[in-house]
KOLPAFI-686441 format. One record per residue (C-alpha): residue in three letters; x, y, z. Coordinates in steps of 0.1 Angstrom, whole numbers, padded with zeros to 4 digits, always signed. Layout:
# KOLPAFI-686441
ALAXYZ ...
# end
This chain:
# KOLPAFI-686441
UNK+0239-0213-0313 UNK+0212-0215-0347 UNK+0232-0194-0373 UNK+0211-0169-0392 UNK+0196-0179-0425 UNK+0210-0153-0452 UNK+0183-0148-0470 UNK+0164-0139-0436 UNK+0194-0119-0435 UNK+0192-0102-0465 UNK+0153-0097-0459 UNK+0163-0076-0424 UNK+0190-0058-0443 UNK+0170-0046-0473 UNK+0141-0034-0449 UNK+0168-0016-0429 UNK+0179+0005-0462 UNK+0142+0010-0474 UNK+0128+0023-0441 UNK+0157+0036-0419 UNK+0163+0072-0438 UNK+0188+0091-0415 UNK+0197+0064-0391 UNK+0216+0046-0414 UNK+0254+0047-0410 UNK+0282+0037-0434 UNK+0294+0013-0410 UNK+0259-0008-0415 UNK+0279-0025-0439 UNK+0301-0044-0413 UNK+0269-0054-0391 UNK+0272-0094-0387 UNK+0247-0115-0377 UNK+0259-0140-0350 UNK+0228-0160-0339 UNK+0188-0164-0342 UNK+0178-0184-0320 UNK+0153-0184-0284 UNK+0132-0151-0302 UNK+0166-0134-0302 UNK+0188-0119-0327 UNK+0220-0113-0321 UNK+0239-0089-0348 UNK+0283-0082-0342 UNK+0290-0044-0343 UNK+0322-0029-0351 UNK+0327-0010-0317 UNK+0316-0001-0284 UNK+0314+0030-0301 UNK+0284+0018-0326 UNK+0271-0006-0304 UNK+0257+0026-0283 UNK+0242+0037-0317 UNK+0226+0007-0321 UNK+0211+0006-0286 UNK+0202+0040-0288 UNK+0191+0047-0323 UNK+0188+0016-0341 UNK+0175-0013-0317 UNK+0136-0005-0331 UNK+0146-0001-0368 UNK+0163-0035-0364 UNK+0139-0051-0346 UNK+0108-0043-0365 UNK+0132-0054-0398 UNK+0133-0089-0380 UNK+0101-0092-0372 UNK+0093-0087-0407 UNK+0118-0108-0422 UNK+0107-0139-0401 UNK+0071-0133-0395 UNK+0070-0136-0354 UNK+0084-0118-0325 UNK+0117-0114-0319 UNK+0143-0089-0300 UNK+0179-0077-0314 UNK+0208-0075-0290 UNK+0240-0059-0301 UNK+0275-0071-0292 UNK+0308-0061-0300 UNK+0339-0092-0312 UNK+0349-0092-0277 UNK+0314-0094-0260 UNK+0307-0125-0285 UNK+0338-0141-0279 UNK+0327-0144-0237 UNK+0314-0185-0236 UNK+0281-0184-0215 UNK+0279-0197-0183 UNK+0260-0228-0194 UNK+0295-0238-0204 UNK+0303-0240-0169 UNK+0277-0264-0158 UNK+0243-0273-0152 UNK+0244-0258-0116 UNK+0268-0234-0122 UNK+0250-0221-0153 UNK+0213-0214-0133 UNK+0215-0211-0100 UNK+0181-0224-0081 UNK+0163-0199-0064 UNK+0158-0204-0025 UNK+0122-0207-0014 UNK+0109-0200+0025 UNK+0094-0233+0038 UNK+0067-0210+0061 UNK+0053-0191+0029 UNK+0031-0228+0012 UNK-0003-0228+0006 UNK-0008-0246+0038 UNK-0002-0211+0053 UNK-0020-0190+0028 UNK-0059-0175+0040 UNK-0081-0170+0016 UNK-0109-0149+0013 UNK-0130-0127-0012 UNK-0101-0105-0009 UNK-0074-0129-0026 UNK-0095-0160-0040 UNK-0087-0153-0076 UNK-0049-0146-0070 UNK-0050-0176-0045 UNK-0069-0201-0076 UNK-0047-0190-0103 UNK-0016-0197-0084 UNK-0025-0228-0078 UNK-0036-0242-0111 UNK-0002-0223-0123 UNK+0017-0245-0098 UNK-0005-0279-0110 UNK+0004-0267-0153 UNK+0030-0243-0155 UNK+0034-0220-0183 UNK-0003-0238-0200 UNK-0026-0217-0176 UNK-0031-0180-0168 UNK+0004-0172-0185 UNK+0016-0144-0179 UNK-0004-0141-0141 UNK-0001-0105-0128 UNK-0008-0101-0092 UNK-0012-0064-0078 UNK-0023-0048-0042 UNK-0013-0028-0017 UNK+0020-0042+0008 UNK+0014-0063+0029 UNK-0016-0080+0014 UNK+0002-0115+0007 UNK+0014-0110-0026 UNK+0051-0124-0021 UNK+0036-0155+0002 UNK+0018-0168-0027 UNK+0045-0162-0053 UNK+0066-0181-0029 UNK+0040-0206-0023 UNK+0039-0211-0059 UNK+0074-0218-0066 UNK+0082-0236-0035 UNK+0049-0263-0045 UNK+0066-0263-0082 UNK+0099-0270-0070 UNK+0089-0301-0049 UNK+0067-0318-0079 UNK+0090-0307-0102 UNK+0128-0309-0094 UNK+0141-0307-0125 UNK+0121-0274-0133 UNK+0146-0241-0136 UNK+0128-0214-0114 UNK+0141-0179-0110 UNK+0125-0162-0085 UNK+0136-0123-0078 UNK+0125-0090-0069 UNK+0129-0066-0101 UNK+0154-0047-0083 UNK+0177-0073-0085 UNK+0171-0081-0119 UNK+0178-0045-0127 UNK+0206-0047-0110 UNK+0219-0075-0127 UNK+0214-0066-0158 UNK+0235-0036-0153 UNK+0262-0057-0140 UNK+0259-0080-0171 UNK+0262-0050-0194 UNK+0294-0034-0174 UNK+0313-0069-0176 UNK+0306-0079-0205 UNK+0280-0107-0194 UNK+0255-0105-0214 UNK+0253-0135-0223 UNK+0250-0155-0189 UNK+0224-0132-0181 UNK+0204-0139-0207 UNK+0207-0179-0205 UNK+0197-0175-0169 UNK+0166-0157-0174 UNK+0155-0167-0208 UNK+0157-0204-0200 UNK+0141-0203-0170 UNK+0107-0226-0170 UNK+0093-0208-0146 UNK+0105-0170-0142 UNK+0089-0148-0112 UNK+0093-0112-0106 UNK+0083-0100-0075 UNK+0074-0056-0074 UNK+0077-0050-0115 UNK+0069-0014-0107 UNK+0104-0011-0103 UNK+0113-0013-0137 UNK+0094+0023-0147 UNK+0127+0044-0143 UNK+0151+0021-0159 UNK+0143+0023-0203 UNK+0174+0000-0209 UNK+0158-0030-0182 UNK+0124-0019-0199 UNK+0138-0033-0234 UNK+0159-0058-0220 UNK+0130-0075-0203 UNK+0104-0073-0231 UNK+0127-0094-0249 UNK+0130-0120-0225 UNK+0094-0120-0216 UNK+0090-0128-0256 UNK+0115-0155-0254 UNK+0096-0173-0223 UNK+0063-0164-0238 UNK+0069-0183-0267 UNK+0084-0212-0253 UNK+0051-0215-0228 UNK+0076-0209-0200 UNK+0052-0194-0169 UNK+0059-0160-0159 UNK+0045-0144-0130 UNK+0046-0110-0118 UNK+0037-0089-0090 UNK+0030-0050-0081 UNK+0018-0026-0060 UNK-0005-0015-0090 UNK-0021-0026-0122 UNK-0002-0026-0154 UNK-0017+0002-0162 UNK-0012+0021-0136 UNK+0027+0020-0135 UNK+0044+0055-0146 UNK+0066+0053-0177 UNK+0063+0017-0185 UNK+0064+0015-0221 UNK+0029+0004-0236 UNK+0040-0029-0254 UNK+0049-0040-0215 UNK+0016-0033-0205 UNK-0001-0046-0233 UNK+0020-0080-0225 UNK+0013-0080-0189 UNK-0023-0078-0196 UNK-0022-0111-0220 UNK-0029-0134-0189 UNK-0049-0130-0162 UNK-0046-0098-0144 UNK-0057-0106-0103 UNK-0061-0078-0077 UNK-0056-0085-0042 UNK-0077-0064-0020 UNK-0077-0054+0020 UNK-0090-0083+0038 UNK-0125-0084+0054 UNK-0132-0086+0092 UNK-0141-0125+0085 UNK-0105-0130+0069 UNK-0082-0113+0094 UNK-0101-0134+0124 UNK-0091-0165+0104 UNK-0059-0150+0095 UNK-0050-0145+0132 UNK-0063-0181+0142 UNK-0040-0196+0112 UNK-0009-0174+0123 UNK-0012-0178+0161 UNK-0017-0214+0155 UNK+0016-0216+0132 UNK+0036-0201+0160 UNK+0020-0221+0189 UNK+0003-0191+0203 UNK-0026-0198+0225 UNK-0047-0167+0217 UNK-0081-0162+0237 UNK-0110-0157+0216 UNK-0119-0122+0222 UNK-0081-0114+0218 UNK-0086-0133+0182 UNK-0114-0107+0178 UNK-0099-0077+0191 UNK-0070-0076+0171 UNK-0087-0086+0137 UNK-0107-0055+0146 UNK-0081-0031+0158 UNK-0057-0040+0121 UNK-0074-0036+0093 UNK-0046-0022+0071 UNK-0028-0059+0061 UNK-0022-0091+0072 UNK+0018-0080+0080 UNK+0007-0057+0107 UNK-0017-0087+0120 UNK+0015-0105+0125 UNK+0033-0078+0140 UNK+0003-0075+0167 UNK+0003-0114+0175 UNK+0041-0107+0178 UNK+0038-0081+0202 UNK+0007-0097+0222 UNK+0031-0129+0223 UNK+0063-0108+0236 UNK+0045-0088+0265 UNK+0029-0122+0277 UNK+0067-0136+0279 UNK+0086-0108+0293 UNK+0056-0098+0319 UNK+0053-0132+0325 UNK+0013-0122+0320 UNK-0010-0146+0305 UNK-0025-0137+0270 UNK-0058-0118+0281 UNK-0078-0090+0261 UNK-0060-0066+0288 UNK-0024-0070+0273 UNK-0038-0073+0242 UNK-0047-0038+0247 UNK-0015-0027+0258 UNK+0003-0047+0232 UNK-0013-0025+0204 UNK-0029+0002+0219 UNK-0028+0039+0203 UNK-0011+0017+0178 UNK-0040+0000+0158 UNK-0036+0008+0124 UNK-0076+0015+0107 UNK-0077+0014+0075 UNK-0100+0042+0055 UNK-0132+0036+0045 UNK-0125+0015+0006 UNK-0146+0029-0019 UNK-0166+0005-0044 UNK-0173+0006-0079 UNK-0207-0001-0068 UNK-0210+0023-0045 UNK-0199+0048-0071 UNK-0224+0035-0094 UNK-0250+0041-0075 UNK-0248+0075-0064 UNK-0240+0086-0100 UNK-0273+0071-0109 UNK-0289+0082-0082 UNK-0276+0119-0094 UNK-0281+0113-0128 UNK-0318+0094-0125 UNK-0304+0070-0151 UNK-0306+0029-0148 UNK-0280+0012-0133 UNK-0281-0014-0158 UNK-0273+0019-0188 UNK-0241+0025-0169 UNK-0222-0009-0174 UNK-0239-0012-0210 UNK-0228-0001-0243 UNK-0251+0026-0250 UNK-0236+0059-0261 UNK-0262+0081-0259 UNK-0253+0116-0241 UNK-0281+0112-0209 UNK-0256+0080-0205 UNK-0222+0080-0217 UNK-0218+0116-0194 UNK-0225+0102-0158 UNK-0205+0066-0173 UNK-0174+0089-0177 UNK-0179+0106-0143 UNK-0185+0070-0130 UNK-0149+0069-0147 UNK-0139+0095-0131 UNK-0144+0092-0099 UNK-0136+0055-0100 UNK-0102+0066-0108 UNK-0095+0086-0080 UNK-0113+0068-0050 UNK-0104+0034-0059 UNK-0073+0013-0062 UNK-0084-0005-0096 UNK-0068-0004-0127 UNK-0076+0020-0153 UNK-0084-0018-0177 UNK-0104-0027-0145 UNK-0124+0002-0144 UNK-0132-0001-0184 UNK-0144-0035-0178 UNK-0167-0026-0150 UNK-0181-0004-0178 UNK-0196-0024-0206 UNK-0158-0045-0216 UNK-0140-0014-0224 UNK-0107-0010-0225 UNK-0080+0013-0206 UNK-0077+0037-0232 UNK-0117+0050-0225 UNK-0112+0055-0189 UNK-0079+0081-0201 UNK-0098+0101-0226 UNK-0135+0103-0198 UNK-0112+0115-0169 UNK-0096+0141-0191 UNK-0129+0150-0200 UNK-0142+0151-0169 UNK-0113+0171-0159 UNK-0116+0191-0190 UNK-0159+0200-0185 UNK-0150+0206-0143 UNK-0124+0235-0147 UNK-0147+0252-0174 UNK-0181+0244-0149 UNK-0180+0255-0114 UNK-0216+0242-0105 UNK-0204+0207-0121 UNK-0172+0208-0100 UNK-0196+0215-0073 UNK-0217+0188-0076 UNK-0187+0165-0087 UNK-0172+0172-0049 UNK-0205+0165-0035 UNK-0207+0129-0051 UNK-0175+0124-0041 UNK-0180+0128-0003 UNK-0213+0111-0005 UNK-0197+0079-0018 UNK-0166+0081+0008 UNK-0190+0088+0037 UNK-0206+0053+0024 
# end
């Protein structure tokens, strides 16, 4: 444990006075510091009493006084005598201390299909597993369920694990990391939780949405995605949306899970679920026909979890009819059941009508011109990209000339804005809008 420097000390302390007006308590005076070490400070408080001051009123005062005082990023974490006095469970032992995460042997990149729909997740995940923590760090996969998000996360790990034994990898959904931090809080374990997760090489959190109603595990994990970042420890995490997309997710969370590379994994195409049902059929030593191969790829569109879930069925009528595998069964195996997805509106094909509309160059909308004749069908290019598509509100900007998230906000509140007060706009706003999702 690196004892804090007093003259850092006194730095934080003085900036505290200067700049913390009301929040300041009498009791400041008996504030400790205990450790700086791993991009955290650690400060003893009297009581449980002003330890929930601290947390609640204090923790950004504090922090932005460290930050100052020692010129990089750090977090604050308040703890009362008896909360320091509890030995981390590094003390314990190696194995004891960080518990290996369990990977499943079926989910490798052997197993993985790729297609136009994944590539990008799929290549990034595998020079992450080849150099942890020195490419795409942090890697932030998002898509719909089903899509394959966990099987390469797993993948991942599992290929890390076997080049690298020695390598500490924590692999978790967010609910469980929620939940344990709430755990460590009510016993008093603070610290083991923290030596678990911020020592981690490689730390992967699988649906991160999760973490949008819980403000304490918001604050919590910004610090320990600091710690890892700065020690190039890889982090990886996965959603059902972009960063910016998830509700009350505090901005310096998305402005960190946009550091890396940001990867999008999208429905699969005809082409990719007939090689998807091949690999799977193959992997379970299921002799599927070839028009059954193509009926099913056809009939599930939605994901490749339902495409298992037919093979599965296809597989169990054959057995317990005792019927061979023909395009019949497959028929009754999934019939009234095939699950179509909706027509999935492009960017281009948004693009395109608005130009159409507008008689403007395509080339003008995904430039940086800010004329009037352009920047207005740009923002209802915005617009409507916002609400037919899946992509990301950074996505969408950088469809448009390298902008950023903030420009897609303020065009579809304009657009929202110019609609209410124009009925012959809102009008032909509704008619783009079922052109393109007739496409």
């Amino acid at each position: 444990m690196a004892d804090v420097d007093p003259a850092v000390w006194q730095g934080i302390v003085q900036q505290v006075v200067g700049t913390g007006g009301n929040l300041i308590r009498p009791w400041f005076t008996q504030l400790e510091p205990i450790s700086l070490e791993h991009g955290l400070l650690e400060i003893q408080v009297p009581g449980k009493a002003e330890q929930d001051y601290c947390q609640r009123h204090a923790t950004r005062l504090f922090t932005e006084a460290a930050q100052s005082a020692t010129g990089r990023l750090v977090g604050v974490c308040f703890l009362t005598s008896a909360q320091r006095d509890v030995q981390p469970a590094a003390q314990a032992g190696p194995k004891e201390a960080f518990p290996q995460s369990e990977f499943w042997g079926d989910y490798s990149f052997d197993t993985f299909v790729t297609g136009s729909c994944n590539r990008l997740a799929h290549a990034a995940c595998l020079a992450i597993s080849d150099n942890p923590g020195k490419t795409y760090n942090p890697l932030f996969i998002h898509g719909s369920a089903g899509l394959g998000k966990t099987h390469l996360l797993q993948a991942t790990c599992l290929k890390i694990a076997q080049e690298r034994p020695s390598a500490k990898i924590c692999f978790l959904s967010c609910e469980t990391f929620v939940n344990h931090f709430i755990d460590a809080v009510g016993h008093g374990k603070l610290h083991e939780f923290r030596y678990r997760y911020r020592h981690a090489n490689v730390l992967v959190i699988d649906d991160i949405q999760f973490l949008s109603d819980h403000e304490q595990s918001q604050d919590e994990f910004f610090h320990t995605f600091n710690t890892l970042y700065q020690s190039q420890n890889q982090i990886i995490l996965s959603s059902d949306r972009g960063p910016d997309e998830i509700p009350q997710l505090e901005e310096r969370l998305v402005s960190r899970f946009n550091w890396g590379l940001v990867a999008r994994i999208d429905r699969p195409c005809y082409e990719t679920r007939v090689a998807i049902v091949k690999k799977k059929a193959r992997l379970r030593n299921i002799q599927l026909p070839e028009d059954v191969t193509c009926f099913l790829a056809g009939a599930i569109e939605s994901n490749t979890r339902e495409l298992e879930g037919a093979i599965a069925k296809v597989a169990m009528l054959s057995q317990v009819c005792d019927r061979p595998i023909d395009l019949q069964l497959a028929e009754e195996a999934v019939g009234g059941e095939s699950v179509t997805a909706s027509h999935e509106v492009t960017i281009d094909e948004i693009i395109n009508v608005v130009a159409r509309r507008f008689n403007v160059r395509l080339a003008d909308l995904q430039s940086k011109k800010r004329h009037r004749s352009i920047a207005f069908p740009r923002q209802i290019c915005m617009y409507l990209a916002r609400n037919l598509t899946r992509h990301s509100l950074g996505e969408i900007g950088g469809y448009f000339g390298g902008r950023d998230h903030t420009t897609v906000l303020h065009a579809n509140k304009a657009i929202q804005q110019y609609k209410h007060r124009d009925a012959q706009f809102q009008a032909t706003l509704e008619l783009m809008s079922k052109e393109i999702q007739r496409l």
